[in-house]
N, C-alpha and C positions, 0 to 999 in steps of 0.2 A: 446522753442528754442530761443535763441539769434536771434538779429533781428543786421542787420547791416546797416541800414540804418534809423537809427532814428537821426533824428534833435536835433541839442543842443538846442530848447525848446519843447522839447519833442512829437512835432508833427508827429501825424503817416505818414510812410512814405506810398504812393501813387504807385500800380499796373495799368496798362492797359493789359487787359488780351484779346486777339481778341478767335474770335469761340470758343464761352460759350452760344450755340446757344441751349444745351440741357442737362437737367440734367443729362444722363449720359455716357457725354463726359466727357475727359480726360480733358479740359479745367474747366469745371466746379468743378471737384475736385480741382484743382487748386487752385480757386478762395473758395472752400471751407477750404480749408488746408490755406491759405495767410491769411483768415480773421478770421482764430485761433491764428495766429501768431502776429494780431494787425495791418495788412496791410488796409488800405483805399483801394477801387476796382473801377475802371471804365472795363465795361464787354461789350466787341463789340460781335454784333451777325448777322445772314442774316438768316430768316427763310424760304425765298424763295428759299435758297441754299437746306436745308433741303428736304424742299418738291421734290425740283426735283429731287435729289437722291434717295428718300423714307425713308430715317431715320426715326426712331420712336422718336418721341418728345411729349410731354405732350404740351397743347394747350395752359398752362399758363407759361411752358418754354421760357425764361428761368426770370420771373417777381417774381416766385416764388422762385427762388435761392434769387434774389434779398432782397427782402423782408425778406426769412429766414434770411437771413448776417446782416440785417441792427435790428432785433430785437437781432443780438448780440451784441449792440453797433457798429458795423463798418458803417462806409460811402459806401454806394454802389450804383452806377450809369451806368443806359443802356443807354447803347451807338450804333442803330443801325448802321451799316454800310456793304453797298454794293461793297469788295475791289476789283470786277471787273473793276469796275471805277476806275480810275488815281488819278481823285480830292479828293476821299475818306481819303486818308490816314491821308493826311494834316490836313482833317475836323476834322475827328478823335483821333487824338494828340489834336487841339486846342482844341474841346468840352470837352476830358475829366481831358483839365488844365483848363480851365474855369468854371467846375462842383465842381473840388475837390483838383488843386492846381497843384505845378510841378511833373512832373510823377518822378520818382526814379526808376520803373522799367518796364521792355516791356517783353511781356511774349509772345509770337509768337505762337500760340496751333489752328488757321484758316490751313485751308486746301481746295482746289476742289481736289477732289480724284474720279473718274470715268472709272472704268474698261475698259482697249482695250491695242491692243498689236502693233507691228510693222506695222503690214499691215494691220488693222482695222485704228487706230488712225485716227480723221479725224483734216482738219488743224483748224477748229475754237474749237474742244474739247482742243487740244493741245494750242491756243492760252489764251484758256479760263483759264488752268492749270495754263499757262506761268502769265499772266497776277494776279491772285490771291496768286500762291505760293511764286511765287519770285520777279514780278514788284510791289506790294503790301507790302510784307515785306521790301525790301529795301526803298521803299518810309517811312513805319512807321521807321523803323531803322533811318532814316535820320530826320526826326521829330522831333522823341525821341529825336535824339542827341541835335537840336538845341535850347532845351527848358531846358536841363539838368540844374539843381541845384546845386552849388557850391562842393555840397557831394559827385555827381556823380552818376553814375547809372549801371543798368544790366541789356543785352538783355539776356533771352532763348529762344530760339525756338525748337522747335518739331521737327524732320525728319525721315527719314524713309529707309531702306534698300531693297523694294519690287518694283521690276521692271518688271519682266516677267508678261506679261500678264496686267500692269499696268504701260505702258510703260511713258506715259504723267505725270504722277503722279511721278516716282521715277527716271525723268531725271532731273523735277524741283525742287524735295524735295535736290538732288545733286549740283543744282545752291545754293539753299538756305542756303544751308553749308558755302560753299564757301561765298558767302555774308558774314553769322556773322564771322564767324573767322576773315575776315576780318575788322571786327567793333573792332573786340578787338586789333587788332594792330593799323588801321587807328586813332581811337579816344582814345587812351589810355590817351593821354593829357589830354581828358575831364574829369578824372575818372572813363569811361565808360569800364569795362568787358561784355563776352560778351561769351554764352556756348550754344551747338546744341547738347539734347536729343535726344536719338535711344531709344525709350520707347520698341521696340519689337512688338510682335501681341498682343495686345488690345483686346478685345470685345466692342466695344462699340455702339454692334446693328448691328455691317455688316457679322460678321460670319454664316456660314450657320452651320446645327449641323454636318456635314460631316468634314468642315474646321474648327470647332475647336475641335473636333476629335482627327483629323492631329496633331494640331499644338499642341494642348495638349502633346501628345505621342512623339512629337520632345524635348519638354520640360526636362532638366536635373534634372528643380525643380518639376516636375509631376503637375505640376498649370501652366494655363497662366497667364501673367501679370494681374493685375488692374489699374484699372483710377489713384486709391491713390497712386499706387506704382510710379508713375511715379510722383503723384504730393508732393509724400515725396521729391523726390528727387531736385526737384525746388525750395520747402522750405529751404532744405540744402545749396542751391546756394545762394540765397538770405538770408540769416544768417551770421550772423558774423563769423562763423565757418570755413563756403562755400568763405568766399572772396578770396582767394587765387587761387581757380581755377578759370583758363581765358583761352582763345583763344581753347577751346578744342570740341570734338565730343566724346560723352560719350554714352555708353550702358548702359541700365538700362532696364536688358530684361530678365532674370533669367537664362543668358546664351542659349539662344535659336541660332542656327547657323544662322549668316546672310546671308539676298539673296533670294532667292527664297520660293515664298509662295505658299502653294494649287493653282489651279488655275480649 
């Protein structure tokens, strides 16, 4: 695949990829599918995030992504970070220019995702959402921007259509929208685009076999999504191919109805 952001002396150009916290998240294909393509990775992760949700994660997750990428020739750098914290974000853009150079692109694939609905929700879960999905992304968005490379760069981020029953989750993944699009008009000056993925239902470890069942059966393409499907589709973006789409909210979900999920 054409890469569109390589330097006229041919230096790779430079991802930060945030929640790549487990091999088989959606983030971590990502960062696998980027470092076929010739991309340099910085890879933020919180494994205390993990644990307290219950994710299933591999103990050497995510060192051992690392390591595989880097015996492909790529440059690969972990980068921990806790983006409940405010000062995180900032940290996290400088370390991962100071590791491997100016970033070229910001891959937004972090999430606090936490089951509860209307009248469950408590205020510090919902703070906790606010604070990770969208005070955390806007701060790295604002980072990225002010470190950008003459070439210019490209945010994606991740979002999601799943509200009922996940109320805190799918009111900030809707702030989070709104943010990038907003990157792609606010910083166009910079060279900066800037696109918000609807990957669909996932598996990546939270399905019960009831709810992917369902959402199986909801499927037009009789398969749910995969990690890859989603991270074909980021590769596209970032390609020479992909430059042209900006300011957009895209599906990449095999036509699954959006909105309401099992619950």
């Amino acid at each position: 695949m054409s890469r569109g952001f390589w330097h006229d002396d041919c230096v790779a150009p430079v991802a930060l990829i945030t929640g790549v916290g487990r091999r088989r998240g959606i983030g971590a294909s990502i960062a696998v599918g980027l470092a076929a393509d010739g991309w340099d990775l910085a890879l933020s992760y919180w494994n205390a995030y993990d644990d307290r949700v219950g994710y299933e994660r591999g103990a050497a997750d995510p060192r051992e992504l690392a390591e595989e990428l880097r015996h492909a020739d790529r440059r690969v750098e972990l980068v921990p970070a806790d983006l409940e914290n405010p000062e995180t974000a900032d940290l996290v853009v400088k370390r991962a220019g100071e590791l491997l150079g100016a970033l070229d692109a910001l891959v937004l694939s972090h999430a606090e995702s936490v089951d509860s609905g209307v009248l469950d929700t408590t205020v510090d879960s919902f703070d906790r959402h606010y604070a990770v999905n969208v005070r955390a992304s806007w701060l790295l968005i604002a980072a990225f921007a002010r470190q950008l490379p003459p070439t210019g760069g490209a945010v994606i981020a991740l979002t999601s259509d799943h509200t009922v029953g996940n109320v805190p989750y799918g009111a900030t993944k809707g702030a989070l929208d709104r943010l990038v699009l907003a990157a792609a008009h606010e910083l166009s000056h910079q060279g900066l685009r800037a696109n918000v993925i609807n990957p669909g239902p996932v598996d990546t470890g939270w399905m019960t076999d009831r709810v992917r069942a369902e959402l199986t059966a909801m499927q037009p393409t009789g398969r749910l999504g995969t990690a890859e499907d989603t991270a074909n589709l980021v590769r596209f973006l970032l390609s020479k191919q992909g430059e042209w789409i900006n300011g957009q909210r895209l599906y990449s979900n095999g036509g699954a109805p959006a909105g309401q999920l099992p619950v």
